[in-house]
PDB file with SEQRES, HELIX, SHEET and CRYST1 records, atoms N, CA, C and O in Angstrom:
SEQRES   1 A   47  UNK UNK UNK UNK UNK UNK UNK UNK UNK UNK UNK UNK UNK          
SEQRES   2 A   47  UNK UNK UNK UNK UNK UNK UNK UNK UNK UNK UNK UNK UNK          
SEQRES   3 A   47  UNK UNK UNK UNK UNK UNK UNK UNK UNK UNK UNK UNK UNK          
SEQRES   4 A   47  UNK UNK UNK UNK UNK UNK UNK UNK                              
HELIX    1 AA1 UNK A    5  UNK A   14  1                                  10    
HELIX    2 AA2 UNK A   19  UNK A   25  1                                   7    
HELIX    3 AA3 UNK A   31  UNK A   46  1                                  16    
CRYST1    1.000    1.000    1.000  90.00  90.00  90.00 P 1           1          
ATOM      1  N   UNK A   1     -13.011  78.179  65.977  1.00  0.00           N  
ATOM      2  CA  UNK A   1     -13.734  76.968  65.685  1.00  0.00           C  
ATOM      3  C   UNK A   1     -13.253  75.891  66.664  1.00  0.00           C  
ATOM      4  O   UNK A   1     -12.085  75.529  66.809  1.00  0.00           O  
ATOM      5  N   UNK A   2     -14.428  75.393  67.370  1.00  0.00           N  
ATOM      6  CA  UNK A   2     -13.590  74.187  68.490  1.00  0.00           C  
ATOM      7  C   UNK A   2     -13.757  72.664  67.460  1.00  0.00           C  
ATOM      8  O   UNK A   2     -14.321  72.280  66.435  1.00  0.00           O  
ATOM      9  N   UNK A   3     -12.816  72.153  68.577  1.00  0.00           N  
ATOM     10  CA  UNK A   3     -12.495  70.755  67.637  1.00  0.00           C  
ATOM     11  C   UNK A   3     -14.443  70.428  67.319  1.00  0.00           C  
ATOM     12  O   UNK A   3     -14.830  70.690  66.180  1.00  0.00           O  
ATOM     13  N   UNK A   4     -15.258  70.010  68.106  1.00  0.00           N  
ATOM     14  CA  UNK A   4     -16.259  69.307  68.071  1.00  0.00           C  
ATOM     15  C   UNK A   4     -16.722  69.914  66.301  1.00  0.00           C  
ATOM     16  O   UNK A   4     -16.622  69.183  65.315  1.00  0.00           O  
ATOM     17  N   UNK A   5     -17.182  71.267  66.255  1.00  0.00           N  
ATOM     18  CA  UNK A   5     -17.520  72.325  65.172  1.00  0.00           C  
ATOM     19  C   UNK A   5     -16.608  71.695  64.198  1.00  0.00           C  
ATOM     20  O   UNK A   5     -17.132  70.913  63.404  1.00  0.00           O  
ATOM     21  N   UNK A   6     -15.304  71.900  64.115  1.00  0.00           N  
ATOM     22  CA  UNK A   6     -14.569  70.697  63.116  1.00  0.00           C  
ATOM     23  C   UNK A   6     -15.064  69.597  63.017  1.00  0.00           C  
ATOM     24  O   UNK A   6     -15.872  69.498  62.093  1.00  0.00           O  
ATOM     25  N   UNK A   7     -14.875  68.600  63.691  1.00  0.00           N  
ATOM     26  CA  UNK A   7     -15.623  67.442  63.460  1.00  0.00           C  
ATOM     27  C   UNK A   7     -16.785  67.245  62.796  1.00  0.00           C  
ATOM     28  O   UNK A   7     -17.047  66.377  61.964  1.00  0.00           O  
ATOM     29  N   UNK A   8     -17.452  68.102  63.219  1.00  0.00           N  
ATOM     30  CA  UNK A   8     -19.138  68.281  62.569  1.00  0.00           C  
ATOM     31  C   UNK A   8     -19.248  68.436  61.338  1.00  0.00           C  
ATOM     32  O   UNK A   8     -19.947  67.690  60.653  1.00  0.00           O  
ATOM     33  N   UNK A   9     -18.340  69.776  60.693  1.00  0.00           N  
ATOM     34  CA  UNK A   9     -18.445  69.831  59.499  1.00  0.00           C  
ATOM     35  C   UNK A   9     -17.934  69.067  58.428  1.00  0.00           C  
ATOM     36  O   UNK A   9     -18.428  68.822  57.327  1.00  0.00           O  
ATOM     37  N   UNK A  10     -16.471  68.611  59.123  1.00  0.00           N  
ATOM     38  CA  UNK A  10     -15.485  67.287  58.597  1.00  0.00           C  
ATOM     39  C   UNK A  10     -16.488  66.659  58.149  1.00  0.00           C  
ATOM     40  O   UNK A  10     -16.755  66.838  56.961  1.00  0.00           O  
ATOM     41  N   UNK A  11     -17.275  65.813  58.886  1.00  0.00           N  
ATOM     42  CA  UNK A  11     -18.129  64.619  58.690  1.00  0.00           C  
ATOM     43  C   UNK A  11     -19.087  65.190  57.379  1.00  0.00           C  
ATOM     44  O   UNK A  11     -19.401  64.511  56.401  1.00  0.00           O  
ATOM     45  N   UNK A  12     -19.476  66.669  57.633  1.00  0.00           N  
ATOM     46  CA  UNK A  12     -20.691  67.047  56.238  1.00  0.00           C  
ATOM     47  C   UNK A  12     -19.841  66.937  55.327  1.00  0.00           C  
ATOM     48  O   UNK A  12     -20.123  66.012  54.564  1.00  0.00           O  
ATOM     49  N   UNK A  13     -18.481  67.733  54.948  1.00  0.00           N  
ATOM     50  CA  UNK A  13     -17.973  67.930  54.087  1.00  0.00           C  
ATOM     51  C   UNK A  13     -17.640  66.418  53.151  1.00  0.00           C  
ATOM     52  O   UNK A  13     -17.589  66.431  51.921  1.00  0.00           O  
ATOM     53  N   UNK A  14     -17.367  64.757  54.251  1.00  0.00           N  
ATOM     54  CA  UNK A  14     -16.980  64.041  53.835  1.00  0.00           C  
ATOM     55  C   UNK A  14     -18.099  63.086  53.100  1.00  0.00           C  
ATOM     56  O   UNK A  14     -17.893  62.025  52.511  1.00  0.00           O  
ATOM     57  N   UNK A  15     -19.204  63.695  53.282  1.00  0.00           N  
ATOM     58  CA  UNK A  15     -20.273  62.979  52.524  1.00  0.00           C  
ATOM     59  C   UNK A  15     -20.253  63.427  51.304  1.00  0.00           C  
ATOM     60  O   UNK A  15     -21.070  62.938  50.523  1.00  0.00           O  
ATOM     61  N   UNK A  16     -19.392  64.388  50.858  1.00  0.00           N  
ATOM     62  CA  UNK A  16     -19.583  64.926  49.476  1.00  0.00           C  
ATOM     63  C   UNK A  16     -18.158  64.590  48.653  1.00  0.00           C  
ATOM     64  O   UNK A  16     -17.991  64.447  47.441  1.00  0.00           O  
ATOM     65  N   UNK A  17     -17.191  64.518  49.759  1.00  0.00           N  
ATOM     66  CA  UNK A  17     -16.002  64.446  48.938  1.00  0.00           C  
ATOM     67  C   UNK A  17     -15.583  62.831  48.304  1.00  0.00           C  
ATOM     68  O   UNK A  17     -16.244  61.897  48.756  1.00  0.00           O  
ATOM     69  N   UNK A  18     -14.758  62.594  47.519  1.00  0.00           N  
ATOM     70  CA  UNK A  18     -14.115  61.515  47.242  1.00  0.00           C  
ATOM     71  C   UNK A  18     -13.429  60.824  48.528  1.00  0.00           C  
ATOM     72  O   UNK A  18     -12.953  61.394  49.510  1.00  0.00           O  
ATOM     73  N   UNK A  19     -13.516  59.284  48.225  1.00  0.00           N  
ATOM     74  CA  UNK A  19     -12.507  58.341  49.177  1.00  0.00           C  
ATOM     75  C   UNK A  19     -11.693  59.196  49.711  1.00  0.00           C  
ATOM     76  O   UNK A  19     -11.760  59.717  50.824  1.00  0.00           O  
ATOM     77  N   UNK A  20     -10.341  59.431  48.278  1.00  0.00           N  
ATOM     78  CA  UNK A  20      -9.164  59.468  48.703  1.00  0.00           C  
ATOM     79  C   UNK A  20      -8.942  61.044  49.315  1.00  0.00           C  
ATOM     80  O   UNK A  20      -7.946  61.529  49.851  1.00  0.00           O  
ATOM     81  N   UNK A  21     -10.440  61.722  48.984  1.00  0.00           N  
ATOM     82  CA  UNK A  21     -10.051  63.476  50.010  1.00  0.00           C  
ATOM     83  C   UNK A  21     -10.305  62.979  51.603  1.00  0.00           C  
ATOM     84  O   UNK A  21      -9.823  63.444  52.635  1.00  0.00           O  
ATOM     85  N   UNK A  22     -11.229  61.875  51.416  1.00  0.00           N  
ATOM     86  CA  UNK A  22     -11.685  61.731  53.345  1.00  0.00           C  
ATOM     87  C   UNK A  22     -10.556  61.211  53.708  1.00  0.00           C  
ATOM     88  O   UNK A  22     -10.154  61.606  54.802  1.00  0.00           O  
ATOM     89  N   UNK A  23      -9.914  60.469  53.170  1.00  0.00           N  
ATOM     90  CA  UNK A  23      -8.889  59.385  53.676  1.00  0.00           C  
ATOM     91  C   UNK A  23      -7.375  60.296  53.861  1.00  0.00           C  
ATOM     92  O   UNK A  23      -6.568  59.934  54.717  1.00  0.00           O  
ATOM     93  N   UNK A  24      -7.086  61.534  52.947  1.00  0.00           N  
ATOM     94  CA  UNK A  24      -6.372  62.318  53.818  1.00  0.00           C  
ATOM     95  C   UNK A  24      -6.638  63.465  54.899  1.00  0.00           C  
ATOM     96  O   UNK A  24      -5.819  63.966  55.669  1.00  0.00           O  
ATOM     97  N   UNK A  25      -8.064  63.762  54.748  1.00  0.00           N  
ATOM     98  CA  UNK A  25      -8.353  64.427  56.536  1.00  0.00           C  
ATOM     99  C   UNK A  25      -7.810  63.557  57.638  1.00  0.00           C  
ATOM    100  O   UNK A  25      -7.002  63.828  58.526  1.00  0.00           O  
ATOM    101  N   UNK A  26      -8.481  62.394  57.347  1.00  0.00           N  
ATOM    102  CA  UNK A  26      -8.265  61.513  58.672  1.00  0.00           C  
ATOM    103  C   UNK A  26      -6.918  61.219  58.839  1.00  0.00           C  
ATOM    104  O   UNK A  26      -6.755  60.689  59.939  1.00  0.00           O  
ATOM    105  N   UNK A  27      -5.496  61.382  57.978  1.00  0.00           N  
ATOM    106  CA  UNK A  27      -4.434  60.837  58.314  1.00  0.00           C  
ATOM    107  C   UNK A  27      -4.007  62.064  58.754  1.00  0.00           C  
ATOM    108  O   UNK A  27      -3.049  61.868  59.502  1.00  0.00           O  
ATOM    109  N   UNK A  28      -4.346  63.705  58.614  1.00  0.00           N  
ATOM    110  CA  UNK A  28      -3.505  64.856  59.047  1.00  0.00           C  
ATOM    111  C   UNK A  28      -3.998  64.751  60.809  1.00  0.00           C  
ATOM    112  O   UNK A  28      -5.056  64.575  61.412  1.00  0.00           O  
ATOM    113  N   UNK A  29      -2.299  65.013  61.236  1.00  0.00           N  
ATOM    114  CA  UNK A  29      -2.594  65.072  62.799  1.00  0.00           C  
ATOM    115  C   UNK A  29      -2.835  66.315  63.201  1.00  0.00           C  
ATOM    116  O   UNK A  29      -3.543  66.631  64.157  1.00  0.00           O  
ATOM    117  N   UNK A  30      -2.124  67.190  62.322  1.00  0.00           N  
ATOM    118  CA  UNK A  30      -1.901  68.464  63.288  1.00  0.00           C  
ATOM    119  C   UNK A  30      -3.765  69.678  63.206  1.00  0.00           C  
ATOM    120  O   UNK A  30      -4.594  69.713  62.296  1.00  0.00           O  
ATOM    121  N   UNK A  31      -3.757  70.323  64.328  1.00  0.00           N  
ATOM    122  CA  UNK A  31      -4.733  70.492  63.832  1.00  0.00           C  
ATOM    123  C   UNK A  31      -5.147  71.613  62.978  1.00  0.00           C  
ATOM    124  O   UNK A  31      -6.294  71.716  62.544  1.00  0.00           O  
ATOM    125  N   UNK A  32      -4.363  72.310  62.780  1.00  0.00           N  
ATOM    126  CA  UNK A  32      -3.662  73.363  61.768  1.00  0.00           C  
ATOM    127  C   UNK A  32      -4.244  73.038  60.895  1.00  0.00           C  
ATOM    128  O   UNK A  32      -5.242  73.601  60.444  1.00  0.00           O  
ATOM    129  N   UNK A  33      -3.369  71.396  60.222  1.00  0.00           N  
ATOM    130  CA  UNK A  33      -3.838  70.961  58.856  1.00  0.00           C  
ATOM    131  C   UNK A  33      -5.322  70.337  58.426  1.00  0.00           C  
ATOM    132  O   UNK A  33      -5.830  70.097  57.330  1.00  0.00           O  
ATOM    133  N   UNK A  34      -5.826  70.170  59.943  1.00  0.00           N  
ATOM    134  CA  UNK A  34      -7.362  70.126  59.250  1.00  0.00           C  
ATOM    135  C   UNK A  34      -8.228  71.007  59.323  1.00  0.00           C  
ATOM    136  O   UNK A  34      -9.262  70.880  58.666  1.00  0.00           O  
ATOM    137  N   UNK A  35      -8.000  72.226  60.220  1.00  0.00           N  
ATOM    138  CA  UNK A  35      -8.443  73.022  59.814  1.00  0.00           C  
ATOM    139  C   UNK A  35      -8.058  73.982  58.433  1.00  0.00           C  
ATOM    140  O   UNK A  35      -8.999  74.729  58.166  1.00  0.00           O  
ATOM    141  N   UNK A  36      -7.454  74.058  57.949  1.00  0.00           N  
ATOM    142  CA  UNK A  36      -7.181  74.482  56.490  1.00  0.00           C  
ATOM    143  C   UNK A  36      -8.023  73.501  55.521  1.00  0.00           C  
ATOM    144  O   UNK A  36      -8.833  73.946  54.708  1.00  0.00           O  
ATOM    145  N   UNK A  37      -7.756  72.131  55.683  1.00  0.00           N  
ATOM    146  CA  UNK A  37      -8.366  71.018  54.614  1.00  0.00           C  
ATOM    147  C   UNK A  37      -9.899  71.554  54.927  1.00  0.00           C  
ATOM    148  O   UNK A  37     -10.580  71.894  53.960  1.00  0.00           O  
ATOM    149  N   UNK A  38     -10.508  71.643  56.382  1.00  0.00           N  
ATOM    150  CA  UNK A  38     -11.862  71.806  56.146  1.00  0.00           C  
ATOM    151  C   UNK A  38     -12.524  73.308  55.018  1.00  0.00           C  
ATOM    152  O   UNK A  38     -13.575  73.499  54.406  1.00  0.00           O  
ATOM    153  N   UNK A  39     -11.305  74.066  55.201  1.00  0.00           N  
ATOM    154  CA  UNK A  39     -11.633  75.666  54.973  1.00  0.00           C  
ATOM    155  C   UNK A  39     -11.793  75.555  53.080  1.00  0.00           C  
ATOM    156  O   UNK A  39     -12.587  76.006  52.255  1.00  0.00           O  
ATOM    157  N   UNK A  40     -10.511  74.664  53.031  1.00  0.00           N  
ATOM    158  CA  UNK A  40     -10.634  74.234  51.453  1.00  0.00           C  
ATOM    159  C   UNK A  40     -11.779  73.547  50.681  1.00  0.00           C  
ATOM    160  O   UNK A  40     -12.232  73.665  49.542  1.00  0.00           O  
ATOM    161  N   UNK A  41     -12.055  72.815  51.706  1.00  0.00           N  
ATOM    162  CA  UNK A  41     -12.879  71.570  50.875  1.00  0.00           C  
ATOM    163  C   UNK A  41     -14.515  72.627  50.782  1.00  0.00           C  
ATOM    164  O   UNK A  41     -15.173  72.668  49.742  1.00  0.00           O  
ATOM    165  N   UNK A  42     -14.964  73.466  52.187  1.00  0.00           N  
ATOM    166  CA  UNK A  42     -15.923  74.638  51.809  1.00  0.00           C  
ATOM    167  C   UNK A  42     -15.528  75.119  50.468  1.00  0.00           C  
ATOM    168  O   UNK A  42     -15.995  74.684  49.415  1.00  0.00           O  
ATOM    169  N   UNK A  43     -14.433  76.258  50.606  1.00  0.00           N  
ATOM    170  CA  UNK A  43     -13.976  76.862  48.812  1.00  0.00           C  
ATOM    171  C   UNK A  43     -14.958  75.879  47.860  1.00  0.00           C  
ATOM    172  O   UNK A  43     -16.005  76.211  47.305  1.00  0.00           O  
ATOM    173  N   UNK A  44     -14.386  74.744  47.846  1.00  0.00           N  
ATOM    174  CA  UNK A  44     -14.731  73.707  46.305  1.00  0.00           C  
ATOM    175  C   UNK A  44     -15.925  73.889  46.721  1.00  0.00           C  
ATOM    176  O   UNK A  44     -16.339  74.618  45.819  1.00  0.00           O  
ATOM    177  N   UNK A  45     -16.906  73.744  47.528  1.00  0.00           N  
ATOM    178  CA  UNK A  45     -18.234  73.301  47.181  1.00  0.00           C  
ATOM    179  C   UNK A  45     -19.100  74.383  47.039  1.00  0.00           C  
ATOM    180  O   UNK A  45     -20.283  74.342  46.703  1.00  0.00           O  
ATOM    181  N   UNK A  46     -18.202  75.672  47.413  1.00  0.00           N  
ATOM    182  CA  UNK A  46     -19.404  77.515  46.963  1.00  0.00           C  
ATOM    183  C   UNK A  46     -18.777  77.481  45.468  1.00  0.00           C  
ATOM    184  O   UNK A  46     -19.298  78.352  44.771  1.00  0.00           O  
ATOM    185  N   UNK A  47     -18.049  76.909  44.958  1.00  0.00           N  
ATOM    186  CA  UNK A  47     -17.680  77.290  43.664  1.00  0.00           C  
ATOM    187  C   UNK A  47     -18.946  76.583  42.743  1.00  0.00           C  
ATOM    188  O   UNK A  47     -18.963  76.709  41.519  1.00  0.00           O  
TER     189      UNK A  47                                                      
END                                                                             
């Protein structure tokens, strides 16, 4: 997944999530950790 493809979905995913879930994507630097947060925040929304 390249950063841009992250970004892209970041942004879908953050139209659905709460404040305080967008507001910790945007503070994780590494990119490890947002790619996991994005992989998670998918999980919650097929459930």
């Amino acid at each position: 997944m390249t950063d841009k493809e992250l970004k892209k979905i970041a942004d879908l995913i953050i139209e659905r999530v709460t404040f305080a879930e967008s507001e910790e994507f945007k503070h994780l630097e590494q990119r490890e950790d947002r790619v996991a947060w994005v992989k998670n925040q998918i999980l919650k929304l097929e459930v």
